[in-house]
N, C-alpha and C positions, 0 to 999 in steps of 0.2 A: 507775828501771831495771827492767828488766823479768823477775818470780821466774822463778829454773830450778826446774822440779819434775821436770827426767827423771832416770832413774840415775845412776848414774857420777860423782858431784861428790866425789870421790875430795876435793879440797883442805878441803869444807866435813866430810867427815865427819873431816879430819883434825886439825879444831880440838877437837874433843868425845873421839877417842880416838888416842893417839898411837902407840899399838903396832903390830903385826903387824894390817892390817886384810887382811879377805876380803871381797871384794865381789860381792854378787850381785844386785844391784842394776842393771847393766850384761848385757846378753842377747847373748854375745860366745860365738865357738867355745872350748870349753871346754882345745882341745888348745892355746892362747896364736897367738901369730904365727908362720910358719913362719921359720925359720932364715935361709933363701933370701930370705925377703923381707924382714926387718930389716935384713942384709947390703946387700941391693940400697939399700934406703931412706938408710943409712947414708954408704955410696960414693954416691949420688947429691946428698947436701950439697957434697961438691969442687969440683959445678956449679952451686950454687947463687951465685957468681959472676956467672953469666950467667940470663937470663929463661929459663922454663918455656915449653916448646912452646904458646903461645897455645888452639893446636887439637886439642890431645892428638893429634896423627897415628897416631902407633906404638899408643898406647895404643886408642885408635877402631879400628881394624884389628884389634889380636889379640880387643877383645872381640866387632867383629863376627861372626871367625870363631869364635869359642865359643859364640854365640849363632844364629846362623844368620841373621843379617841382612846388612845393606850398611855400611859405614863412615858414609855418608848419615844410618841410621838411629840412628848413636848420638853422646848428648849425655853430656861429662861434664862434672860439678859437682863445689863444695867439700862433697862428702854430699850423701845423698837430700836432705836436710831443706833443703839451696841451691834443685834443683829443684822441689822444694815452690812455694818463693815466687816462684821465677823464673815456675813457671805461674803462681800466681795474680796479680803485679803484670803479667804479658802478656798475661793471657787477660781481666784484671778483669771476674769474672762477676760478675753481680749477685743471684745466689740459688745455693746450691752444699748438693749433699745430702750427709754423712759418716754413718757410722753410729757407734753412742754404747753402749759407749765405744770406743776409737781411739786413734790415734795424733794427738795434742795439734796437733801443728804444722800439721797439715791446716786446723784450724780458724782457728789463731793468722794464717797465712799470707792466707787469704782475707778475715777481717777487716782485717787491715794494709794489704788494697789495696781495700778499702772496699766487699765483699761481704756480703751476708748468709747466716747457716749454718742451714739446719734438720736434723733428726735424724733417724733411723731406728734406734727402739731396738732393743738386741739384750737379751736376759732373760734371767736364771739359769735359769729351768727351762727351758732350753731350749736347754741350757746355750752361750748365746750366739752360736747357731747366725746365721746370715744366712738366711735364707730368701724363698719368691716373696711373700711380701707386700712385699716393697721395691720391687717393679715398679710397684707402686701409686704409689709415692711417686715415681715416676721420670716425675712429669709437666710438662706445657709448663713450665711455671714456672723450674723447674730446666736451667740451664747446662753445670754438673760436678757430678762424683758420686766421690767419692773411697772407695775399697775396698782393705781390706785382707789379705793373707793369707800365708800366717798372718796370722791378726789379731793387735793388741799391745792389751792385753796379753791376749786370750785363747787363743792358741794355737790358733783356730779356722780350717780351710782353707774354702774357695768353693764348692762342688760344682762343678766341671764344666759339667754341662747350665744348672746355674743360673747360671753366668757367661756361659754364650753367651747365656740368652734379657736378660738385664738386656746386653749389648755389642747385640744388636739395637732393645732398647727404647729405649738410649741413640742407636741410630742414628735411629729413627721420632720420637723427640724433636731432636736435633740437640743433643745432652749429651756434652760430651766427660767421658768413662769414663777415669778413672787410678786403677790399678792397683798397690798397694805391691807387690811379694813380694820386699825385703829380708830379710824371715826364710826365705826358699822351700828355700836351698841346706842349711840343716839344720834342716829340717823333714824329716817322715817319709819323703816322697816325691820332695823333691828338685825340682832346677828344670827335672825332663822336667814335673812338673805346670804349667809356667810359660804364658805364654798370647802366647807369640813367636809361634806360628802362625797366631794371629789378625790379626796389626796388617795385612797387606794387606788383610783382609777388613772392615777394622773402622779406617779412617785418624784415626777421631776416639779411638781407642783410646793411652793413653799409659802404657806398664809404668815402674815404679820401682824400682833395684838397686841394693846397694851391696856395698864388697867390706867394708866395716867389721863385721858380724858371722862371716861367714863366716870370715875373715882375722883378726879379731881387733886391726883397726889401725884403733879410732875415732880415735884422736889426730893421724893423720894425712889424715882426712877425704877421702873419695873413695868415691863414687856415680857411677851415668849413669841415665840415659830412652833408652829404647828409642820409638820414633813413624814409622810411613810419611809422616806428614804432614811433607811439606816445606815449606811455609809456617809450622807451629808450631817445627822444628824451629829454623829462621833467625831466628824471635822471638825463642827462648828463649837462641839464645846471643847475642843483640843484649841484652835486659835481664840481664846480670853483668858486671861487670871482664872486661878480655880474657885475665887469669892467676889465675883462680879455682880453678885446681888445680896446686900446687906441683910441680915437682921431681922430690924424692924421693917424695909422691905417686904419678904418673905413672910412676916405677919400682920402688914397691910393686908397683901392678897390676900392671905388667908380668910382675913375677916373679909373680906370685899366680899367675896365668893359667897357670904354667908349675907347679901344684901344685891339679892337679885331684883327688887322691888327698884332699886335706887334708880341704874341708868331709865328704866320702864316710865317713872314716874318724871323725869326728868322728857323725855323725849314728847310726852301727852304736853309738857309748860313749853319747849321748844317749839311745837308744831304753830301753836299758837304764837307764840311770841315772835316768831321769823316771818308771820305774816304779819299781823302789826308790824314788827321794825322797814320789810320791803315795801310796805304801801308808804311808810314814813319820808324814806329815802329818794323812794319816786316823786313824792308830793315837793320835793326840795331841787328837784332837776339831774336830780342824779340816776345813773344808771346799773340797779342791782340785777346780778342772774339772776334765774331759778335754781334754789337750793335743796336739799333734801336733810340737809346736814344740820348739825350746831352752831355756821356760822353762815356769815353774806359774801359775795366776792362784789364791789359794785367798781365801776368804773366814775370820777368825778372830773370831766373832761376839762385840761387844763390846769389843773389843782394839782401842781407836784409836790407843797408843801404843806399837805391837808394836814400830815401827822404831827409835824412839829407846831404848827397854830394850833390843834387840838390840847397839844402836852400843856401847854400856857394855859389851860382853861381844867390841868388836871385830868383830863380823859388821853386812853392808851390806845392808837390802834394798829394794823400790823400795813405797811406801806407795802405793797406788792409789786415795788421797784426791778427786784433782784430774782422776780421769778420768771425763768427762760421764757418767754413770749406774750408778756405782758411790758404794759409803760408804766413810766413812772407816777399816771395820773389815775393805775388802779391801785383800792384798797380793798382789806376783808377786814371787816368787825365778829365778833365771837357772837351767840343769841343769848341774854340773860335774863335778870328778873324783871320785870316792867319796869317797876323805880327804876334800876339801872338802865335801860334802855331809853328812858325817858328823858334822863339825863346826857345820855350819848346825843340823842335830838338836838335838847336846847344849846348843847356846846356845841353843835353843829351847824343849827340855824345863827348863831352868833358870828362865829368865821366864815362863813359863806354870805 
């Protein structure tokens, strides 16, 4: 069976501590789920009786008008991470570029449909910036190019200009370009930095959303793709199950949609609170990037078993062992309420 190494295994850390745990390990809106949309999720189990809209209808509509595209334009999944593989077992490219490190499933997904992955490192001293030397890498050879932004776990955004000239390079190559920014809605900037305004211009262009950090409702899984391409779009939902997104699902979004204040208000307590936690961390000898993001990537030089001393004290964080081009002595932490952050501290100053 195949190891989980991302956040949130809430069950597994509950076998090692049985108390009051905090988790920061999971890069989720720190304000929880909104009311409105637990409610909605809730009452929509009475219909679980009957099969889930096959074709998300209602739910495709209100995100196309949130986003500024056509109902046409958008695909939804069980999570980004459904999407993932639905491109790669439809596209089965045969050489796909990520950059390193990333987001794990990028890679996982393309192997599984029997691709090959090369890298484009990103560097601490640099501090994990993306930069135009990846244009170099974005040659014939290469199919897809999977980018991140916010990147995970570095909290790192795209530049702008440097994401239109790699969407042209991807075009003079014939490279379909997918684009995470499941972290974008709290992020510092928000998802006007998003790159919907490009897909007419750019149809090999494929953005990745989901409502699970913003919203705060992984456990209920639900993501879309955003794509002008109508040909990949009819792919994509021909390789899944025809009820790959539940329900109550479907009437999470729904209500999300109807609580555009939320990630907004969340992102004004993040900005804050990820300075306070990086001044925290540096004061302790540790070495945090600059984030823009929900969460920290910090490096604790020599500390390969921060997480599990941590777990003993009740506190969760995501070990960033197993992401291509990091060691085993970096971590990321999620950004939360202060109390919680507070407490991340004092468990921290305790094992160190």
């Amino acid at each position: 069976m195949k190891e989980y190494t991302h956040g949130g295994d809430i069950v597994g850390a509950r076998a090692v501590w049985q108390g009051e745990l905090l988790d920061f390990s999971a890069n989720l809106n720190p304000l929880g789920m909104p009311e409105s949309v637990r409610k909605a999720a809730a009452e929509a189990v009475r219909e679980a009786v009957h099969y889930p809209d096959p074709l998300c209808r209602e739910l495709r509509a209100a995100i196309a008008r949130r986003d500024g595209v056509t109902p046409e334009q958008v695909l939804c999944g069980n999570g980004a991470a459904d999407l993932v593989f639905r491109l790669a077992f439809s596209q089965r490219p045969r050489r796909v570029l990520v950059t390193a490190p990333t987001f794990s499933e990028y890679e996982d997904a393309v192997r599984a449909a029997g691709g090959e992955v090369v890298y484009h490192r990103l560097t601490p001293e640099n501090d994990f910036d993306l930069t135009e030397a990846v244009l170099d890498d974005l040659d014939d050879g290469v199919d897809m190019a999977f980018f991140c932004t916010p990147n995970n776990p570095t909290g790192r955004l795209i530049d702008p200009a440097l994401m239109d000239r790699i969407l042209v390079r991807c075009r003079e190559k014939g490279i379909r370009a997918v684009v995470d920014e499941c972290f974008l809605s709290l992020a510092d900037p928000g998802e006007r930095a998003g790159f919907t305004g490009r897909l007419e211009a750019f149809p090999d262009l494929v953005l990745l959303r989901a409502f699970t950090k913003s919203f705060a409702l992984p456990g209920l899984r639900l993501g879309y793709c955003l794509s002008a391409d109508a040909d990949l779009m009819d792919r994509l939902s021909r390789c899944a199950q025809p009820w790959s997104v539940s329900g109550p699902a479907q009437a999470a979004g729904l209500a999300a949609l109807r609580e555009p204040l939320h990630p907004f208000l969340a992102r004004r307590l993040i900005a804050t609170e990820r300075t306070w936690l990086t001044g925290q961390l540096q004061a302790m000898g540790l070495r945090p990037f600059p984030s823009l993001a929900n969460y920290i990537l910090f490096q604790a030089e020599g500390q390969s078993d921060l997480k599990e001393r941590l777990l003993e004290h009740g506190v969760l964080i995501r070990s960033c062992a197993n992401y291509v081009g990091l060691g085993s002595d970096y971590y990321r932490v999620a950004v939360r309420l202060r109390r919680e952050n507070e407490r991340l501290i004092r468990a921290m100053r305790e094992v160190l």
